[in-house]
N, C-alpha and C positions, 0 to 999 in steps of 0.2 A: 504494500500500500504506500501509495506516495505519500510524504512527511503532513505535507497540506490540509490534506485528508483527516487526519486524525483527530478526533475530537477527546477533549479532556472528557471526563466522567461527569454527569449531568448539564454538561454543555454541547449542544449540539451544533453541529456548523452553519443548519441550516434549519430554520423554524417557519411551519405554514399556517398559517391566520384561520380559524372558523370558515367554513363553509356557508357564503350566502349566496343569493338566490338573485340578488338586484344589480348584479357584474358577470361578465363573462371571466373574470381572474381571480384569482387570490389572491391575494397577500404575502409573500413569503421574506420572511428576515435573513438574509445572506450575511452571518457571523463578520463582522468587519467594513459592511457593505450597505447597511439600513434594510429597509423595509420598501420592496417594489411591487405592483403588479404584475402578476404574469400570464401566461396560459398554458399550457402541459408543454409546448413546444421552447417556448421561453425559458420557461422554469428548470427543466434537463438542460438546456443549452449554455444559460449560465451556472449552472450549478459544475457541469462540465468545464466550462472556462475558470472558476474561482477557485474551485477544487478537483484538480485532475485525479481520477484514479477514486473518486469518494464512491460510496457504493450507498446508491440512492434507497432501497432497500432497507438499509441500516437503522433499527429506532434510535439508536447512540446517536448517528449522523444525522438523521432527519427526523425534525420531531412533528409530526400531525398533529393539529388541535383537534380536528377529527376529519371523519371520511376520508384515510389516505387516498392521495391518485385521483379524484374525483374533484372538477371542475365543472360549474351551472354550465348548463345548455344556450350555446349559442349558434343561431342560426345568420349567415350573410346577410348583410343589409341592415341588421341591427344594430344601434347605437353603444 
């Protein structure tokens, strides 16, 4: 595992905000990095970029507020 990667014990590298219903995103806290919106495409992609080699999988690495993996429904054209 790359160094990067590693999360100390109760601190995770990466934190995903409550699942709501009125965004197409979530919220996710990137350890070092704040608090952005994302969408499942976004959110592996940076999380790749900040942390090479993290294994997204991990509850140590990433912590769900809940519903892991699960982002509201969005369809084209919507706001």
């Amino acid at each position: 595992m790359n160094r990067n990667a590693s999360a100390t014990p109760g601190e995770p590298l990466i934190e995903v905000a409550e699942f709501r219903t009125d965004s197409r995103y979530r919220l996710a806290h990137f350890k070092g990095h704040g608090w952005e919106p994302v969408d499942p495409q976004e959110f592996k992609a940076e999380a790749m970029r900040l942390f090479p080699g993290i294994d997204l999988e991990d509850p140590r690495q990433v912590h769900w507020e809940d519903r892991p993996w699960e982002w509201p429904a969005w369809h084209p054209g919507e706001a």
